[in-house]
N, CA, C and O of each residue as an XYZ file, in Angstrom:
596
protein
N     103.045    120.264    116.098
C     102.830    118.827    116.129
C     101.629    118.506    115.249
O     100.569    119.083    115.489
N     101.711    117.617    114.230
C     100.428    117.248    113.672
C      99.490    116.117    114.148
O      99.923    115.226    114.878
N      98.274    116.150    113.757
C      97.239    115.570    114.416
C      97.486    114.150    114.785
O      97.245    113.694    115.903
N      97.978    113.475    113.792
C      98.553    111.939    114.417
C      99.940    112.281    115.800
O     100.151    111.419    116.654
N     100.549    113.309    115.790
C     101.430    113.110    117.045
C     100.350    113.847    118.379
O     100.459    113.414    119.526
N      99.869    114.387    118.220
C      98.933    114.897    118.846
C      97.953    113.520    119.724
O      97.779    113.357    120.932
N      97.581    112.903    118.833
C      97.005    111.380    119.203
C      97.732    110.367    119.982
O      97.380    109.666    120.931
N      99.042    110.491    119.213
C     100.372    109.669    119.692
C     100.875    109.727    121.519
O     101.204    108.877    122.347
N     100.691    111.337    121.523
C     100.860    111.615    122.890
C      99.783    111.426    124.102
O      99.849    111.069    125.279
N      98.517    111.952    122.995
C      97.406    111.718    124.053
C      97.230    110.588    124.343
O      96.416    110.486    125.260
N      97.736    109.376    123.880
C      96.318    107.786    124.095
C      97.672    107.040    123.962
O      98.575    107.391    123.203
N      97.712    105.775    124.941
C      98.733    104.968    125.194
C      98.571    104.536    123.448
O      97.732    104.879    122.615
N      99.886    103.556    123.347
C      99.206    102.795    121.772
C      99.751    101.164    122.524
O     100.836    100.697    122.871
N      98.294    100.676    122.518
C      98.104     99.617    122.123
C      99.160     98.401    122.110
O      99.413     97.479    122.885
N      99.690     98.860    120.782
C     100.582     97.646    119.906
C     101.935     97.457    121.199
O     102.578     96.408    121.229
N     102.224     98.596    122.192
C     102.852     98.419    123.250
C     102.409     97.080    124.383
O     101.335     96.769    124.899
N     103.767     96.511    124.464
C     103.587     95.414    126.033
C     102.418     96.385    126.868
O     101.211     96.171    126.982
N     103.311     97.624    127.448
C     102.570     98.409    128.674
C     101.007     99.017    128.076
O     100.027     98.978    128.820
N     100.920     99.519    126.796
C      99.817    100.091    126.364
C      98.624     98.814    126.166
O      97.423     99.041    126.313
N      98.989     97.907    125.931
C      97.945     96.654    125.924
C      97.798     96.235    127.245
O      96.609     96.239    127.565
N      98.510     95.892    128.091
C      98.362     95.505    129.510
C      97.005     96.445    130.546
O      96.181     96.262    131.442
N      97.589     97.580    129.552
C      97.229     98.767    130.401
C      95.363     98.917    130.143
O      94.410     99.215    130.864
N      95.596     98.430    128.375
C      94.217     98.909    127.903
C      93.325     97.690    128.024
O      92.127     97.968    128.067
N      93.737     95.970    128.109
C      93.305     95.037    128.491
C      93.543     94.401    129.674
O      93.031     93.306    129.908
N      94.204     94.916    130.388
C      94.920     93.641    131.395
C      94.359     94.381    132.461
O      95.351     94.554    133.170
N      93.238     95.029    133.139
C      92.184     95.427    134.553
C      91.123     95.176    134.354
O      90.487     95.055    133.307
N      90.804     95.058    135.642
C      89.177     94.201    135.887
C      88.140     95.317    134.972
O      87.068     95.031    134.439
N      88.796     96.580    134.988
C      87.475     97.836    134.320
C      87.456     96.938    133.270
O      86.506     96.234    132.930
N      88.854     97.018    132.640
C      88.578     96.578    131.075
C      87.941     95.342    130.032
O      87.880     95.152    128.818
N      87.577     94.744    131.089
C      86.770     93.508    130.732
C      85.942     93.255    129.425
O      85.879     92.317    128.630
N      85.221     94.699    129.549
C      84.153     94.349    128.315
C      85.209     94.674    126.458
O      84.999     94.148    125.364
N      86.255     95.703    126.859
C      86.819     96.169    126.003
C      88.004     94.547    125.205
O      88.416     94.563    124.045
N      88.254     93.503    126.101
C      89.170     92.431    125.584
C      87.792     92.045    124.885
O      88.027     91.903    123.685
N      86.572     91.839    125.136
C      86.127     90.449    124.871
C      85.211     91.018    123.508
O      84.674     90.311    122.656
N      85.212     91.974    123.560
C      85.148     92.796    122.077
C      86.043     92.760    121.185
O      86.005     92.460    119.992
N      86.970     93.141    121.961
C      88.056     92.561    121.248
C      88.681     91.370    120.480
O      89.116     91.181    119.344
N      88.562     90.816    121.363
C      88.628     89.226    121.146
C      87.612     88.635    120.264
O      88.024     87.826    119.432
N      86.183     88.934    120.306
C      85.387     88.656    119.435
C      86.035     88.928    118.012
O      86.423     88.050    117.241
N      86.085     90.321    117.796
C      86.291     91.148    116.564
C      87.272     90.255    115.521
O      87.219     89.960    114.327
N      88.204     89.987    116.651
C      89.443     89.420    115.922
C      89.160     87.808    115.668
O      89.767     87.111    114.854
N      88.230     87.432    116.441
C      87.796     85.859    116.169
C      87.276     85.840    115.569
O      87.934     85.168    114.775
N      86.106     86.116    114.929
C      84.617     86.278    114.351
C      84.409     84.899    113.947
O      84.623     84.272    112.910
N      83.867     84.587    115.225
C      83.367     82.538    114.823
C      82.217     82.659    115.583
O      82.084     83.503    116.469
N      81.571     82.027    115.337
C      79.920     81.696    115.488
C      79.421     81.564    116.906
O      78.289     81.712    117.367
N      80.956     81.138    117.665
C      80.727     81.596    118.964
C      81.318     82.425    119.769
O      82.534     82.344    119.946
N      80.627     83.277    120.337
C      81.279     84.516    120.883
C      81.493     84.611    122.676
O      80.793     84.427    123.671
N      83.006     85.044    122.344
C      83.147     85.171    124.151
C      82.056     85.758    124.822
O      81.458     86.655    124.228
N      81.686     85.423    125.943
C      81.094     86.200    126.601
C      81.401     86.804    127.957
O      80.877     87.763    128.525
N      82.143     86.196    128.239
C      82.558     86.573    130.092
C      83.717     85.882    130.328
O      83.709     84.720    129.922
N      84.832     86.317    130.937
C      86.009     85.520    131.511
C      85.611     85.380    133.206
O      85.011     86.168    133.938
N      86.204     84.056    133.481
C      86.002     83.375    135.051
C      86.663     84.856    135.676
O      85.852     85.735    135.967
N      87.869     85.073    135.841
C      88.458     85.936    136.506
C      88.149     87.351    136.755
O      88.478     87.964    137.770
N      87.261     87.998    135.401
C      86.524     89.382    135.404
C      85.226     89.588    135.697
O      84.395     88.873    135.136
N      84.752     90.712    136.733
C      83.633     90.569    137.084
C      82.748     90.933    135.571
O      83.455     91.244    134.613
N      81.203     90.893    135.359
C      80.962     91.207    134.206
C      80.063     92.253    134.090
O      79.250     92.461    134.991
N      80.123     93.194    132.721
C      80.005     94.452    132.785
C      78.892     94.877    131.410
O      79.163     94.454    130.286
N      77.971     95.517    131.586
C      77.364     95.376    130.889
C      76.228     97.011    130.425
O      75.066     97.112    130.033
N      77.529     98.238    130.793
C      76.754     99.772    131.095
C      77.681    100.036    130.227
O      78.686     99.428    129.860
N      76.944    101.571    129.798
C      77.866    102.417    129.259
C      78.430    102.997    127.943
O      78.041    102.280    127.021
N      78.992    103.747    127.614
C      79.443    103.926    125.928
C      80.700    103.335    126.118
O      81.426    103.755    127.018
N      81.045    102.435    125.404
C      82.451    101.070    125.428
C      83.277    102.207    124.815
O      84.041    102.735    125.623
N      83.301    102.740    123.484
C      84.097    103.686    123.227
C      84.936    104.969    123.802
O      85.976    105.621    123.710
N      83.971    104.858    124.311
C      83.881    106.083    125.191
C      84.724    105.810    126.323
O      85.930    105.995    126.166
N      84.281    105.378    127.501
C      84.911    104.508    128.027
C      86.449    103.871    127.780
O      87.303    103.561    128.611
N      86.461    103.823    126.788
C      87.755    103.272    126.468
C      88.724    104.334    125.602
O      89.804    103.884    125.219
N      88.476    105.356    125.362
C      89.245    106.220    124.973
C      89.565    107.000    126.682
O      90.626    107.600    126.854
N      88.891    106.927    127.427
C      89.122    107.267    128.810
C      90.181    106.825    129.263
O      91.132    107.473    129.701
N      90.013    105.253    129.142
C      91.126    104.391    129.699
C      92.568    104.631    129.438
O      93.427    104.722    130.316
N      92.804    104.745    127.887
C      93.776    104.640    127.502
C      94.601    106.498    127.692
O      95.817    106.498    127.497
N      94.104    107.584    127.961
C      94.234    108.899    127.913
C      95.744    108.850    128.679
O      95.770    108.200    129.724
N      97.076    109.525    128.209
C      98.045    109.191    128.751
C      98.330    110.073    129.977
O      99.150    109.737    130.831
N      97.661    111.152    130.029
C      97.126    112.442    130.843
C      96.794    111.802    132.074
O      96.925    112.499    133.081
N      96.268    110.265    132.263
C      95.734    109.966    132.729
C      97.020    108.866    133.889
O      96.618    108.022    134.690
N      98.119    109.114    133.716
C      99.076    107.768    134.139
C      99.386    108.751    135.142
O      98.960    109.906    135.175
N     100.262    108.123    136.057
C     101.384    108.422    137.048
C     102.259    108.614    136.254
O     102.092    108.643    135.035
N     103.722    108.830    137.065
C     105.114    109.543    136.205
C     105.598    108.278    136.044
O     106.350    107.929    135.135
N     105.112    107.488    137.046
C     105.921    105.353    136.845
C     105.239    104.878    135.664
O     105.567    103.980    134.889
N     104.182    105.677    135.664
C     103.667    104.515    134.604
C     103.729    105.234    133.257
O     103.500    104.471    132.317
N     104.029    106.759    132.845
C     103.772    107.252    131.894
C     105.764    107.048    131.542
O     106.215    107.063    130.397
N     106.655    106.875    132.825
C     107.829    106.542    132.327
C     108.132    104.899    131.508
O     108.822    104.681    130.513
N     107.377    103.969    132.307
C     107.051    102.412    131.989
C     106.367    102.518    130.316
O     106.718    101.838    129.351
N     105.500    103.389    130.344
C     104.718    103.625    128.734
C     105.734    103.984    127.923
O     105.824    103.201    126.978
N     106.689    105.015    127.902
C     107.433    105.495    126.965
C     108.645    104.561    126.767
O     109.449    104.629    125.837
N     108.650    103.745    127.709
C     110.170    102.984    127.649
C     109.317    101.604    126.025
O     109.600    101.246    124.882
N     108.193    101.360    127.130
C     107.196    100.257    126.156
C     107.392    101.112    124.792
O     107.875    100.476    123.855
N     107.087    102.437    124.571
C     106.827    102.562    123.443
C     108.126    102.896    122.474
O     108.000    103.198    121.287
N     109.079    102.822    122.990
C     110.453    102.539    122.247
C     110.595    101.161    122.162
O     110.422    100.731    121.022
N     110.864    100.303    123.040
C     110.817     99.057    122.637
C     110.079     98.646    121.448
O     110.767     98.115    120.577
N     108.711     98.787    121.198
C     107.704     98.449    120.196
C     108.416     99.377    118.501
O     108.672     98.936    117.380
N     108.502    100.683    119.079
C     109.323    101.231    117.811
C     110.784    100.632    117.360
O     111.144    100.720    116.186
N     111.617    100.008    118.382
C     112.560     99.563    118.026
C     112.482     97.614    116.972
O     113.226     97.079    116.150
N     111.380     97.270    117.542
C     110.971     95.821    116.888
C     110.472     96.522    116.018
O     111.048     96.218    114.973
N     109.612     97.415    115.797
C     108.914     97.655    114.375
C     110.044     98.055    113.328
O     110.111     97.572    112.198
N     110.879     98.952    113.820
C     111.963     99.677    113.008
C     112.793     98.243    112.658
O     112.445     97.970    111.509
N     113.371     97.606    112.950
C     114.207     96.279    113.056
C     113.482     95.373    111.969
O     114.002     94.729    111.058
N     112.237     95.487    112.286
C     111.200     94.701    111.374
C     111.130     95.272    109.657
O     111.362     94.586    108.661
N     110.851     96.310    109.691
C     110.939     97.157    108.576
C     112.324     96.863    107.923
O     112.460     95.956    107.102
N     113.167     97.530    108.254
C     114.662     97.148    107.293
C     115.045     96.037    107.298
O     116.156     95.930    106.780
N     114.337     94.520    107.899
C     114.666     93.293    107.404
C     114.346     93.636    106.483
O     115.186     93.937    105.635
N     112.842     93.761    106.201
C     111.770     93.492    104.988
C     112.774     94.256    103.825
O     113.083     93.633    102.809
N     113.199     95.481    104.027
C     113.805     96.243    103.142
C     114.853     95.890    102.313
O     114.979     96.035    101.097
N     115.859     95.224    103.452
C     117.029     94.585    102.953
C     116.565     93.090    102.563
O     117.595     92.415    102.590
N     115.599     92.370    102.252
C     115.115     91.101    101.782
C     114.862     91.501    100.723
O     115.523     90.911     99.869
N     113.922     92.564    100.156
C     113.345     93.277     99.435
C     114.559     93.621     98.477
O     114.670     92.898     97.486
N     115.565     94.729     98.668
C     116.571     94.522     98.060
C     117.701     92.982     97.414
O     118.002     92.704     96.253
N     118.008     92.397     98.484
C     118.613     91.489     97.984
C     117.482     90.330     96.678
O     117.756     89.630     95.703
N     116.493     90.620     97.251
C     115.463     89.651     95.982
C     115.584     90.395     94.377
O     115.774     89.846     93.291
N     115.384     91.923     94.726
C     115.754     92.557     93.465
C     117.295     92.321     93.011
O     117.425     92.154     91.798
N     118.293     92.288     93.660
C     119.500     92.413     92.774
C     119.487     90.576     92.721
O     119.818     90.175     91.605
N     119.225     89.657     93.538
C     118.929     88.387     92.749
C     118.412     88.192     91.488
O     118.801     87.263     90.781
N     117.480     89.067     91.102
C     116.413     89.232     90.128
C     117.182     89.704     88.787
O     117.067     89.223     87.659
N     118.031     90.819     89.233
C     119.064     91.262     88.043
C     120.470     90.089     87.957
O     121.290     90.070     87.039
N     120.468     89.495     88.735
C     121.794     88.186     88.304
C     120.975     87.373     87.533
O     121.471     87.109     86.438
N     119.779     86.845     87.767
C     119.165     85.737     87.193
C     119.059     86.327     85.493
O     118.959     85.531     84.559
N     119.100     87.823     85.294
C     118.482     88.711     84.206
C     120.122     88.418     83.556
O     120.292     87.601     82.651
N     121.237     89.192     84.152
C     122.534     88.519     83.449
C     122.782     87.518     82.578
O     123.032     87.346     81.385
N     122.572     86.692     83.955
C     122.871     85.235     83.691
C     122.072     84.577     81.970
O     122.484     83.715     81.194
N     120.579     85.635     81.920
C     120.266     85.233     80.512
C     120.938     85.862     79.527
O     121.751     85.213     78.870
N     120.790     86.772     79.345
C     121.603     87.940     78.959
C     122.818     86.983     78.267
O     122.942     86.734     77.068
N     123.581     86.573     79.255
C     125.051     85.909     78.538
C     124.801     84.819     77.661
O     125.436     84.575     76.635
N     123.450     83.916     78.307
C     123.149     82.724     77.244
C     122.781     83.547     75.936
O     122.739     83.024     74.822
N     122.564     84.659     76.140
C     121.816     84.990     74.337
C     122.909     85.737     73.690
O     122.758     86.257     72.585
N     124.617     85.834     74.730
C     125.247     86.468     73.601
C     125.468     88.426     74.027
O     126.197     89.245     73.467
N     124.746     88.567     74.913
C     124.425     89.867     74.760
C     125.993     90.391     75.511
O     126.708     90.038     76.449
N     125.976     91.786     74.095
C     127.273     92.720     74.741
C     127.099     92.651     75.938
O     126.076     92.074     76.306
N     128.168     93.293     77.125
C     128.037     93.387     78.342
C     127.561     94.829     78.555
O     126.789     95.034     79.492
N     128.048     96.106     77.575
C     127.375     97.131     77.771
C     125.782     97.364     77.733
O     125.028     98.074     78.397
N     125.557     96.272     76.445
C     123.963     96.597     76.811
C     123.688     95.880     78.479
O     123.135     96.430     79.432
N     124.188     94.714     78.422
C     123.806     94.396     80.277
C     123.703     95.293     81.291
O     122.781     95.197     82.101
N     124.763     96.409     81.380
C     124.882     97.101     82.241
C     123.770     98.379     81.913
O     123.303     99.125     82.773
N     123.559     98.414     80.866
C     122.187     99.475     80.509
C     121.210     98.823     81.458
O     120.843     99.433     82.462
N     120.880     97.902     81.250
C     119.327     97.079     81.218
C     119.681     96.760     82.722
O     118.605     96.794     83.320
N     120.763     96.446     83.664
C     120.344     96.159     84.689
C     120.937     97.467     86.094
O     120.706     97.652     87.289
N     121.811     98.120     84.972
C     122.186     98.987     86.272
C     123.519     99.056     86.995
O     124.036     99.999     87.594
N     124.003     97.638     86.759
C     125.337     96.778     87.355
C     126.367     97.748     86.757
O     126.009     98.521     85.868
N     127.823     97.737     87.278
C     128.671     98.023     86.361
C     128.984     96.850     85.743
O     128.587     95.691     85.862
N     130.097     97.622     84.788
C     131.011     96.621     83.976
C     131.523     95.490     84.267
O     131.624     94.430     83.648
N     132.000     96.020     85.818
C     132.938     94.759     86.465
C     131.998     94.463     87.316
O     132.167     93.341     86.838
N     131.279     94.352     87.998
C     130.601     93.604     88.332
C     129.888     92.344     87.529
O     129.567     91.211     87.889
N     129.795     93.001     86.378
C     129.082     91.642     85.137
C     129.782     90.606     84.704
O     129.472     89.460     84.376
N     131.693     91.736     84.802
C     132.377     90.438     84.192
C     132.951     89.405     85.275
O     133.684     88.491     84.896
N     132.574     89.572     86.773
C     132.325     88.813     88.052
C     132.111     87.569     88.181
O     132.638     86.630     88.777
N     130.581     87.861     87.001
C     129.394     87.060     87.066
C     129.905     85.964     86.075
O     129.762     84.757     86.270
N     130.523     86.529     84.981
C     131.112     85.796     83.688
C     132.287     86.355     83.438
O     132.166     87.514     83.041
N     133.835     85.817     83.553
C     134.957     86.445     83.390
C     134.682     86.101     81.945
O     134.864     87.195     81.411
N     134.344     85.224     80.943
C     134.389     85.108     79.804
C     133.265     86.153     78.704
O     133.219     86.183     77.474
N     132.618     86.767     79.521
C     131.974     88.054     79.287
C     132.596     89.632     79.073
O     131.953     90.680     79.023
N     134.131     89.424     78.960
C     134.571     90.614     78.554
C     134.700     91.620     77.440
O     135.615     92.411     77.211
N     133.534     91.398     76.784
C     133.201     91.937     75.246
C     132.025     93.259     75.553
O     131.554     93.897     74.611
């Protein structure tokens, strides 16, 4: 296993429903949101205390909070609840990714029709087209049935 799966296993992640709940959502964790929350705000005024959490003010926060999150550290409910969280989160990320991919693609082969489409205003053989963009033959003459040269 390499050092990032090694990490992966040891320490809830976060970006999880259950791993955020877990690493923000208890009274321990109080000081660790509002650090948090700062970090990610950075405005001139800074949280200091929530009504609902008692307030906390000892300790190495890091430290401390690599404690929290230790997966070594769950029940079998909750280390089963973590792994389910952490498929879910891989399944939106994965889902997320091959939109981008397949957007990503379709913008490029948009990119080569728009490239055609000049291509024919200037006249150009269709073989050089299919050099320069990749397309076949028939696909170009698709684009322009009067492009069969």
């Amino acid at each position: 296993m390499n050092k990032i799966g090694k990490i992966e296993s040891r320490f809830l992640n976060p970006l999880t429903d259950f791993g955020f709940h877990r690493l923000f959502g208890t009274e321990s964790s109080k000081k660790f949101l509002i650090s948090f929350l700062n970090e990610i705000i950075r405005d001139e005024s800074l949280i200091t205390d929530f009504q609902y959490f008692p307030a906390f003010v000892y300790g190495n926060i890091f430290e401390e909070l690599f404690q929290a999150v230790e997966t070594n550290k769950l029940t079998k409910k909750e280390m089963k609840e973590y792994k389910k969280s952490v498929l879910e989160y891989r399944d939106v990320r994965d889902s997320l990714e091959f939109a981008r991919e397949e957007a990503h693609e379709k913008g490029r082969e948009a990119e080569k029709i728009s490239i055609i489409l000049k291509c024919f205003q200037k006249n150009m053989p269709v073989e050089d087209i299919v050099f320069l963009t990749g397309f076949s033959k028939e696909q170009i003459i698709r684009l322009n049935p009067n492009a069969s040269h």
